[in-house]
PQR file of N, CA, C, O and H, with PARSE charges and radii, in Angstrom:
ATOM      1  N   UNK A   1    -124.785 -10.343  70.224 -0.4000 1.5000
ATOM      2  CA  UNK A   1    -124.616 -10.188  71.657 -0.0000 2.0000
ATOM      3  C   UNK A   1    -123.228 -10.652  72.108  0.5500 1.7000
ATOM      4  O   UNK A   1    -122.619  -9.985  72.944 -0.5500 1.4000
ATOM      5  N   UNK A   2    -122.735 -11.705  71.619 -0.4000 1.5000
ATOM      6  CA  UNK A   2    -121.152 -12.260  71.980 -0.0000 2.0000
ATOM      7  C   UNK A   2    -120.289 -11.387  71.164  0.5500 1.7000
ATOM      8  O   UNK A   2    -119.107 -11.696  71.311 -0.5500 1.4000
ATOM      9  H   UNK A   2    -123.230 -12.247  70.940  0.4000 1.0000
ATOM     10  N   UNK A   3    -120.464 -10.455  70.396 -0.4000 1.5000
ATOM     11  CA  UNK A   3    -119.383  -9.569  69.689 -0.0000 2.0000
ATOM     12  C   UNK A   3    -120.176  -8.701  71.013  0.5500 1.7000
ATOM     13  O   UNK A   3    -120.415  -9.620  71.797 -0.5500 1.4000
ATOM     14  H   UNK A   3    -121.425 -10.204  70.277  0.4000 1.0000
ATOM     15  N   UNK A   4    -120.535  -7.818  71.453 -0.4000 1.5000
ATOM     16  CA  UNK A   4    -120.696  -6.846  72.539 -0.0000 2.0000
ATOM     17  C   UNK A   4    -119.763  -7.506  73.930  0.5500 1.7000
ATOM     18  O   UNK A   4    -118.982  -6.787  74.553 -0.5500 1.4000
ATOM     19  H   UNK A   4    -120.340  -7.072  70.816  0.4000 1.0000
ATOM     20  N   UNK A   5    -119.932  -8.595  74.192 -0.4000 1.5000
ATOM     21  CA  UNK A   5    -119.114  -9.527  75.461 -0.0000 2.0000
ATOM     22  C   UNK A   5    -117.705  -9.427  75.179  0.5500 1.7000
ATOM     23  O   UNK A   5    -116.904  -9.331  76.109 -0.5500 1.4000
ATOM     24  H   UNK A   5    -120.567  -9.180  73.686  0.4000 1.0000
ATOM     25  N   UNK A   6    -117.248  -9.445  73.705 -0.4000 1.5000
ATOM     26  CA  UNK A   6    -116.150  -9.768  73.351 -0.0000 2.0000
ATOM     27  C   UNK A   6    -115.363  -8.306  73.764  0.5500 1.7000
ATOM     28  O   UNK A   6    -114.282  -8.164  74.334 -0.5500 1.4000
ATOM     29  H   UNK A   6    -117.899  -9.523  72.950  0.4000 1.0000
ATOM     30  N   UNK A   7    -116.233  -7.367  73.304 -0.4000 1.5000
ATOM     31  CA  UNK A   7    -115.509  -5.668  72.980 -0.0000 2.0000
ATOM     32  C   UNK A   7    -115.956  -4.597  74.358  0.5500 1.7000
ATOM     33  O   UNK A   7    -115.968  -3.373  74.225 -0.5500 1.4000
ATOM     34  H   UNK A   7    -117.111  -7.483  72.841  0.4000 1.0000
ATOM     35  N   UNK A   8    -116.308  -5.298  75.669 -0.4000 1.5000
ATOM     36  CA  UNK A   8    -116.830  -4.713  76.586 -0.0000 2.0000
ATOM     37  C   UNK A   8    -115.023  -5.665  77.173  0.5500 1.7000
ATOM     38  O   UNK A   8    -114.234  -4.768  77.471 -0.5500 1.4000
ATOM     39  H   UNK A   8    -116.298  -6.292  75.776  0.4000 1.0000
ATOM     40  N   UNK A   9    -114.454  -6.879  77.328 -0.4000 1.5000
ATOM     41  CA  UNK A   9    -113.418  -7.414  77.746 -0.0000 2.0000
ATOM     42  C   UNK A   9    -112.600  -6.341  77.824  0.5500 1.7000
ATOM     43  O   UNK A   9    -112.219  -5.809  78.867 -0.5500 1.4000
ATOM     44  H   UNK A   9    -115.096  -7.607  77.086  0.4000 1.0000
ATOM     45  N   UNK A  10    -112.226  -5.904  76.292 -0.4000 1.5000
ATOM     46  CA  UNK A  10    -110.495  -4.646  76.704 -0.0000 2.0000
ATOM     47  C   UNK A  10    -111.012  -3.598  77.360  0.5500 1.7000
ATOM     48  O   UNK A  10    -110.143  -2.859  77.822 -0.5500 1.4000
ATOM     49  H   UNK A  10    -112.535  -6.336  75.445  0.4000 1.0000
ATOM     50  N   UNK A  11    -112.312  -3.214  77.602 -0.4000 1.5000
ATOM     51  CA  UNK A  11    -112.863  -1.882  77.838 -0.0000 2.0000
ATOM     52  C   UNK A  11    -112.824  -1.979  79.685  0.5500 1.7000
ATOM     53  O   UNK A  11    -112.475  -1.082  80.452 -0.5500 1.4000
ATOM     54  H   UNK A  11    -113.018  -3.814  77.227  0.4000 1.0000
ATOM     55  N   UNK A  12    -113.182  -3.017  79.948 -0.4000 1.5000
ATOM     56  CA  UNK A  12    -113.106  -3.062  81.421 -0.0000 2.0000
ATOM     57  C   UNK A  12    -111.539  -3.406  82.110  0.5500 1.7000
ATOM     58  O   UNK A  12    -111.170  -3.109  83.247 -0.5500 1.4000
ATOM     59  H   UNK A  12    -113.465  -3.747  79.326  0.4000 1.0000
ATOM     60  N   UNK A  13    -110.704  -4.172  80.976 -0.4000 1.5000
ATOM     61  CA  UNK A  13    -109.183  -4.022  81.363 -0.0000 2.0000
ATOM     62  C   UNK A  13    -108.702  -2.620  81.303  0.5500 1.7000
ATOM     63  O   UNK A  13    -107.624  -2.363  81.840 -0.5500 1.4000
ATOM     64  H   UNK A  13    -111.004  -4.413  80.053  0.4000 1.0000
ATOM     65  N   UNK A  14    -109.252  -1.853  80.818 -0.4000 1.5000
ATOM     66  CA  UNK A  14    -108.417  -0.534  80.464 -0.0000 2.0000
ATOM     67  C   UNK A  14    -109.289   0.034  81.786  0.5500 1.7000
ATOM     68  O   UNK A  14    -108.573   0.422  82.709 -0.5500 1.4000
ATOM     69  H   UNK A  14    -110.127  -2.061  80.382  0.4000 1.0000
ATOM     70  N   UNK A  15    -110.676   0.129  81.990 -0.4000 1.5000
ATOM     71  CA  UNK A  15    -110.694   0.703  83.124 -0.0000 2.0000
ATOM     72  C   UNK A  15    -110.136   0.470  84.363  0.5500 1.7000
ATOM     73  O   UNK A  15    -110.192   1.335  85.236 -0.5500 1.4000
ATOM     74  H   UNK A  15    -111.258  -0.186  81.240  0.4000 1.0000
ATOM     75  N   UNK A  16    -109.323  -1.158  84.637 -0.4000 1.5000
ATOM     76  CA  UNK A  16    -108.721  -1.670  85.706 -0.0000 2.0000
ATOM     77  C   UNK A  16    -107.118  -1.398  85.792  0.5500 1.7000
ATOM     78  O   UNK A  16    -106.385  -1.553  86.769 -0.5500 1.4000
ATOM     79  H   UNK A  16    -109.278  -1.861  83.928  0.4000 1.0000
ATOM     80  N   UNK A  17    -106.705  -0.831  84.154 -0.4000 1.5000
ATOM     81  CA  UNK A  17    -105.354  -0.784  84.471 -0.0000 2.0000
ATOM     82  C   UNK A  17    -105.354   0.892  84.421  0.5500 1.7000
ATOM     83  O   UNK A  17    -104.276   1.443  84.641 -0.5500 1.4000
ATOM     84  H   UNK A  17    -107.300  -0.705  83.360  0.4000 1.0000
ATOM     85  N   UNK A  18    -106.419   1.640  84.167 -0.4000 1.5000
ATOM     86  CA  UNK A  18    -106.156   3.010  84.590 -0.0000 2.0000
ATOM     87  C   UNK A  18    -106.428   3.326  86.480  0.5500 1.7000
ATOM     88  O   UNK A  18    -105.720   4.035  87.196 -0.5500 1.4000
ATOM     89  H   UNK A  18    -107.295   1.192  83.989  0.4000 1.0000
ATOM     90  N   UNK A  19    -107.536   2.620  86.847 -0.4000 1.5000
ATOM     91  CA  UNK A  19    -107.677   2.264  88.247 -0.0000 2.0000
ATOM     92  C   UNK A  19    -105.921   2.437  88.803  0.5500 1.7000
ATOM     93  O   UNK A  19    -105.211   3.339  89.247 -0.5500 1.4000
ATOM     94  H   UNK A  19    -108.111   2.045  86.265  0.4000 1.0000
ATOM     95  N   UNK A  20    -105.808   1.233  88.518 -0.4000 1.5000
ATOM     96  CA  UNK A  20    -104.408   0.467  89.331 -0.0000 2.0000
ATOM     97  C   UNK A  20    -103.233   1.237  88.824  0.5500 1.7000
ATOM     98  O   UNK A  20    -102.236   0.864  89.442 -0.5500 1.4000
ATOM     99  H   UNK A  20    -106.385   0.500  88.158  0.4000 1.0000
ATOM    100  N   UNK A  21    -102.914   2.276  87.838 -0.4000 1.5000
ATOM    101  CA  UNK A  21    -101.904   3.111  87.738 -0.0000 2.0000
ATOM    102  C   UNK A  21    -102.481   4.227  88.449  0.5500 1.7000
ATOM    103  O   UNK A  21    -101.704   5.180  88.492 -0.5500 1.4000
ATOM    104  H   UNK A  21    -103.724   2.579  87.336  0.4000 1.0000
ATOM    105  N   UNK A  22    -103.564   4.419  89.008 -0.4000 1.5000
ATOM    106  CA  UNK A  22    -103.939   5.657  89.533 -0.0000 2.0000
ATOM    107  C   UNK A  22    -103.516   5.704  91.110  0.5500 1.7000
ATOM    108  O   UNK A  22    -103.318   6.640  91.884 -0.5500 1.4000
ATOM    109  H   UNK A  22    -104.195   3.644  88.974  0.4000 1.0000
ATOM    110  N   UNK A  23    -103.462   4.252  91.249 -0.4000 1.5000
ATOM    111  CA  UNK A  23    -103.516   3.567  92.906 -0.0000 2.0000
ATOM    112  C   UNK A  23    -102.004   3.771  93.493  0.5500 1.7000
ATOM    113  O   UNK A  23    -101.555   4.319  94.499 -0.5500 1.4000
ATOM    114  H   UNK A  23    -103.622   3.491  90.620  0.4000 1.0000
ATOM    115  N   UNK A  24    -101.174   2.753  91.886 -0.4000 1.5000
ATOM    116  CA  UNK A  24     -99.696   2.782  92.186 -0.0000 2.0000
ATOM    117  C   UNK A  24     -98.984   3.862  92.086  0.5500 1.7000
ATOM    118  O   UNK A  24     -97.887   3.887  92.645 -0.5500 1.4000
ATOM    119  H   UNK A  24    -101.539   2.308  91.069  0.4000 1.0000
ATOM    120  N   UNK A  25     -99.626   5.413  91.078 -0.4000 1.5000
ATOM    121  CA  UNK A  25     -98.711   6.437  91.274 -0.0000 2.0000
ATOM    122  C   UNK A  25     -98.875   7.560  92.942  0.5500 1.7000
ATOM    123  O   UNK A  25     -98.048   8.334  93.423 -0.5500 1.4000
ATOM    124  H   UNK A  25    -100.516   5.392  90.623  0.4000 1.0000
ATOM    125  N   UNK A  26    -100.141   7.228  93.383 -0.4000 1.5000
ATOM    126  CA  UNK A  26    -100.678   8.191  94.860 -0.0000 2.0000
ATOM    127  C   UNK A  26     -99.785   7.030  95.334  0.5500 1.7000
ATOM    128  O   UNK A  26    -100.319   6.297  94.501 -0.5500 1.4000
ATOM    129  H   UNK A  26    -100.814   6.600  92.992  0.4000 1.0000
ATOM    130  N   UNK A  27     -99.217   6.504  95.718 -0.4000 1.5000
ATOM    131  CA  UNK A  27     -98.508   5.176  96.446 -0.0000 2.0000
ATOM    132  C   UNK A  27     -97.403   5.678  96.768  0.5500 1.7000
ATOM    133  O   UNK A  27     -96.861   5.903  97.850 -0.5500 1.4000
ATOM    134  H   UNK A  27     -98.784   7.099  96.394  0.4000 1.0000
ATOM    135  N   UNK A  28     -97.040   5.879  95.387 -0.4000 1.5000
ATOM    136  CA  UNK A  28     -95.278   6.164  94.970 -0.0000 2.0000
ATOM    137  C   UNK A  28     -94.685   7.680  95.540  0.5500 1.7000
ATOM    138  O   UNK A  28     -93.482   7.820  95.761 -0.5500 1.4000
ATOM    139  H   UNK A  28     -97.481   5.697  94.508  0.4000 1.0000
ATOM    140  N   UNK A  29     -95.593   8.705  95.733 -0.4000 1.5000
ATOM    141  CA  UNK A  29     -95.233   9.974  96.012 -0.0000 2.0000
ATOM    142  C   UNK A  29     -95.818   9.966  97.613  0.5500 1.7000
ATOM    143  O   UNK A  29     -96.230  10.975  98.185 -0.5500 1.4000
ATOM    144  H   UNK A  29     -96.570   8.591  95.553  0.4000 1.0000
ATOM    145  N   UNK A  30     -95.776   8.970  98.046 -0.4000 1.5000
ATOM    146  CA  UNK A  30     -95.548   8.929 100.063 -0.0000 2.0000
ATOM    147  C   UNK A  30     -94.402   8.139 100.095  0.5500 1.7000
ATOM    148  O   UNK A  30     -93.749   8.376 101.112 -0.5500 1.4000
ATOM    149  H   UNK A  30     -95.442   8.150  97.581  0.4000 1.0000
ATOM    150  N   UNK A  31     -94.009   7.473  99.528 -0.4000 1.5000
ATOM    151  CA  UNK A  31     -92.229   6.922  99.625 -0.0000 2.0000
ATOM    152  C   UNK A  31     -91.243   8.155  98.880  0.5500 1.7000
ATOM    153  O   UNK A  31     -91.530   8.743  97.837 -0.5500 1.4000
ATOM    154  H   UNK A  31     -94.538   7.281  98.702  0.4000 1.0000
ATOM    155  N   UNK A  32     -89.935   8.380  99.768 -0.4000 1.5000
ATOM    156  CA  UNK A  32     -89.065   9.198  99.699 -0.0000 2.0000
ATOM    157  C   UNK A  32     -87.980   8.107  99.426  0.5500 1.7000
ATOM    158  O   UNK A  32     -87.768   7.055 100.028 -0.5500 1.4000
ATOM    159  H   UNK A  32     -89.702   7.903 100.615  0.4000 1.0000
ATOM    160  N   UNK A  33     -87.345   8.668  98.328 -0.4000 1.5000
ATOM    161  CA  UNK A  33     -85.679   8.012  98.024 -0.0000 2.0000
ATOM    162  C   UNK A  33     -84.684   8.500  99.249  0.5500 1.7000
ATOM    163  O   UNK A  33     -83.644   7.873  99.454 -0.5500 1.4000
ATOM    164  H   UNK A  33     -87.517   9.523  97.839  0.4000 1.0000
ATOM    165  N   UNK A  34     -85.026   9.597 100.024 -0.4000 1.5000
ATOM    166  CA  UNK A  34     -84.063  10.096 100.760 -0.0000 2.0000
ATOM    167  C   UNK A  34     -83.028   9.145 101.342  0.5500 1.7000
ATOM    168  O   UNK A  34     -81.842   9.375 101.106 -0.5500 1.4000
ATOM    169  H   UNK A  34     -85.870  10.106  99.858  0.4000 1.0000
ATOM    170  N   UNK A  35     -83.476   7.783 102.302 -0.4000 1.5000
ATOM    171  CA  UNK A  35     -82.980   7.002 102.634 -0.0000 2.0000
ATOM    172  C   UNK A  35     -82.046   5.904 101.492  0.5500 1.7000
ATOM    173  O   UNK A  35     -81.066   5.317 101.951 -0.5500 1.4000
ATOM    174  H   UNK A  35     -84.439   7.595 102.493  0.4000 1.0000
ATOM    175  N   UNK A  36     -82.320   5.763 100.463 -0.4000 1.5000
ATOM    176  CA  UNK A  36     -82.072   4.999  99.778 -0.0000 2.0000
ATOM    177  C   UNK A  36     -80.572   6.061  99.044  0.5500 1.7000
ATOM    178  O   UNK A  36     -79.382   5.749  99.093 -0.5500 1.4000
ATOM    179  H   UNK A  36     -83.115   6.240 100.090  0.4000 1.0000
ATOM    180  N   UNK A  37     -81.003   6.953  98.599 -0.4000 1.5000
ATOM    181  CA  UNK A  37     -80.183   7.892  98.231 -0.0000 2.0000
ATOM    182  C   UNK A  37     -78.818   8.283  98.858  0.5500 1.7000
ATOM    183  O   UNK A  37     -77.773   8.627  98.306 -0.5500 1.4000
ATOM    184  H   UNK A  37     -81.970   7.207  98.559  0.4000 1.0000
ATOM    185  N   UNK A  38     -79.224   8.084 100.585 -0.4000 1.5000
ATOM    186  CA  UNK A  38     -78.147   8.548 101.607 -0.0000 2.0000
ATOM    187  C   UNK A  38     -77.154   7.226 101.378  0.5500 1.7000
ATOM    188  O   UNK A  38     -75.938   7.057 101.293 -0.5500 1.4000
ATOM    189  H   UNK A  38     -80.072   7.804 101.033  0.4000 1.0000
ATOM    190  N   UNK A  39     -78.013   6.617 101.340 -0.4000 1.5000
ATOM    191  CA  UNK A  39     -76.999   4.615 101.249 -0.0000 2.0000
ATOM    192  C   UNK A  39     -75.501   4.874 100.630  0.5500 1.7000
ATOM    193  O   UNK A  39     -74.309   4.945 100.928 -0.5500 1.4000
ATOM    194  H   UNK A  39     -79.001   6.755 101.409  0.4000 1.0000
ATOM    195  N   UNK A  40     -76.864   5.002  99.059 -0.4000 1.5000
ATOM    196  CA  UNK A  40     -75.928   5.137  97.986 -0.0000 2.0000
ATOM    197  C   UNK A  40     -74.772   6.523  97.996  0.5500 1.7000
ATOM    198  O   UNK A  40     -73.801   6.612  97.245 -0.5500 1.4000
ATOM    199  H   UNK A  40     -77.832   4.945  98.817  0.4000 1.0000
ATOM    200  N   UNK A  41     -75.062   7.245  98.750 -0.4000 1.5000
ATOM    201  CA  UNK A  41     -73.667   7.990  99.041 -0.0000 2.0000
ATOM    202  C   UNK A  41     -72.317   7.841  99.806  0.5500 1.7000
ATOM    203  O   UNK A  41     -71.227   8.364  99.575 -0.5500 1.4000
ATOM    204  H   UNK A  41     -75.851   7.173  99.360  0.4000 1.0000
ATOM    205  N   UNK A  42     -72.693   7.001 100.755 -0.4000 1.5000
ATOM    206  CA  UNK A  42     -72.346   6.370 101.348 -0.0000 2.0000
ATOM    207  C   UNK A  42     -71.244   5.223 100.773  0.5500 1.7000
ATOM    208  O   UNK A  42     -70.021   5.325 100.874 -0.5500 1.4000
ATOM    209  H   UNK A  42     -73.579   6.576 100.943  0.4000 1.0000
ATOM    210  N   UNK A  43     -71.922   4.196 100.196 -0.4000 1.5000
ATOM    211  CA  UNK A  43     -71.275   3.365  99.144 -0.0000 2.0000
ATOM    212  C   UNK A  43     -70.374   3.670  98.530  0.5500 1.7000
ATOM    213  O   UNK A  43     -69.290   3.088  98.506 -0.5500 1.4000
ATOM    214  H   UNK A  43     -72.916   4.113 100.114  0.4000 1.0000
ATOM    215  N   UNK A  44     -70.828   5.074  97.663 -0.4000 1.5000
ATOM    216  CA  UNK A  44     -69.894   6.081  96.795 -0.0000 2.0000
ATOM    217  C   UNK A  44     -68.500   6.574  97.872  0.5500 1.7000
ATOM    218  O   UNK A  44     -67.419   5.985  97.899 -0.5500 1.4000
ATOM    219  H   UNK A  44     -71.709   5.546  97.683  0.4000 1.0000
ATOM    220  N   UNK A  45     -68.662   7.108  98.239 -0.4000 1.5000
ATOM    221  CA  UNK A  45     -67.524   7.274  99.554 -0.0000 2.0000
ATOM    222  C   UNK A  45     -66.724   6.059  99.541  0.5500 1.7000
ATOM    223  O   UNK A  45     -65.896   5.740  98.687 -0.5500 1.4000
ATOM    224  H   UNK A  45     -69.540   7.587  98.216  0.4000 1.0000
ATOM    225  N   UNK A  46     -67.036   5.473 100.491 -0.4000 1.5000
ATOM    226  CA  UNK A  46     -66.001   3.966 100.844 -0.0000 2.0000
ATOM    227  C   UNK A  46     -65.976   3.486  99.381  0.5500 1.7000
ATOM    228  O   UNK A  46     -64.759   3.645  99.478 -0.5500 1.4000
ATOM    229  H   UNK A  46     -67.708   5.731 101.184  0.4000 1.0000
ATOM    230  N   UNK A  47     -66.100   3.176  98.478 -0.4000 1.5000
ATOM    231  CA  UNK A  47     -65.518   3.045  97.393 -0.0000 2.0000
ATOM    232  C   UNK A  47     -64.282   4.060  96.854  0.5500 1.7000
ATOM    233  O   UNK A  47     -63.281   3.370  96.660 -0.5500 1.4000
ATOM    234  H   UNK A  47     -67.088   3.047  98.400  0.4000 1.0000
ATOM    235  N   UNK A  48     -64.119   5.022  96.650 -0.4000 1.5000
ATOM    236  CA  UNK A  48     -63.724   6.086  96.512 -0.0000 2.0000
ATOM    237  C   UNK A  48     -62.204   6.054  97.806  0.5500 1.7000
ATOM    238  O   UNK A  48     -61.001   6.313  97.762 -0.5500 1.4000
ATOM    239  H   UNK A  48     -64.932   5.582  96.808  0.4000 1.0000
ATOM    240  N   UNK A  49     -62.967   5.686  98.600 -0.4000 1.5000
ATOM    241  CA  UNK A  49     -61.388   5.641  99.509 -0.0000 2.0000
ATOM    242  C   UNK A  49     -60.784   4.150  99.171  0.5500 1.7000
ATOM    243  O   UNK A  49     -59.617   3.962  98.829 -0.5500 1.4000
ATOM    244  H   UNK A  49     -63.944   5.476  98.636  0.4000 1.0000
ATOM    245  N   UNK A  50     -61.664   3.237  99.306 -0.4000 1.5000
ATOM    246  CA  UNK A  50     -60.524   2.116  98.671 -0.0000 2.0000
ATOM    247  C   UNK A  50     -59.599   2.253  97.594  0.5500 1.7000
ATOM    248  O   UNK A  50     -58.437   1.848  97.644 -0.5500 1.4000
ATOM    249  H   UNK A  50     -62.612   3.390  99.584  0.4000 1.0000
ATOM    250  N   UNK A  51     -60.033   2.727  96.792 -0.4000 1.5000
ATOM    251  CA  UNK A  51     -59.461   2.937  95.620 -0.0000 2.0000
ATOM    252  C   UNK A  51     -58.433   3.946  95.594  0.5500 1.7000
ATOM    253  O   UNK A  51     -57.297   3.905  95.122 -0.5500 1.4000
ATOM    254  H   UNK A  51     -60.976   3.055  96.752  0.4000 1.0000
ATOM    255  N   UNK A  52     -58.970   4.731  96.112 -0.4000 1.5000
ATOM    256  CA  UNK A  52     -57.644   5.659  96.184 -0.0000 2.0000
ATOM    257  C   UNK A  52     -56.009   5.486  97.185  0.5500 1.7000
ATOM    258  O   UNK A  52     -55.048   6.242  97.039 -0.5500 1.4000
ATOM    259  H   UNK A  52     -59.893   4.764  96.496  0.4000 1.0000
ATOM    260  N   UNK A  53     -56.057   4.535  97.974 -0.4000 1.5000
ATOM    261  CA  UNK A  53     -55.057   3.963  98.832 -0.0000 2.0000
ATOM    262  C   UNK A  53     -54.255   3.098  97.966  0.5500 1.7000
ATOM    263  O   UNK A  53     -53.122   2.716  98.258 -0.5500 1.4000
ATOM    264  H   UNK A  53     -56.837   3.921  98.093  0.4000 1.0000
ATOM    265  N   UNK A  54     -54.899   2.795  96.861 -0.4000 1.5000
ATOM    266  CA  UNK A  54     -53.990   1.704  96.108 -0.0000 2.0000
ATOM    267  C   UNK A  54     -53.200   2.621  95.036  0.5500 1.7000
ATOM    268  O   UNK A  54     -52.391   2.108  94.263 -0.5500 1.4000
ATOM    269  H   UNK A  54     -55.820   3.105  96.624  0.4000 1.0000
TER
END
């Protein structure tokens, strides 16, 4: 009976970490990089002109 307790442990972690990657990828595709993306162009630019004045 304690070898069944023992081998039911990874079986219910694997059902909690397929759960919780199921949770965190529907999560991830309602956030847009758009904003984050625009930043970083941004950045790219004014870098790009500093550098080039020298």
């Amino acid at each position: 009976m304690g070898a069944l307790v023992w081998l039911l442990i990874p079986l219910l972690a694997a059902v909690v970490a397929g759960l919780w990657g199921s949770w965190a990828n529907r999560t991830q595709k309602a956030r847009s990089d758009g904003p984050e993306l625009d930043g970083y162009a941004r950045f790219r630019a004014a870098m790009e002109k500093s550098h080039s004045g020298t």
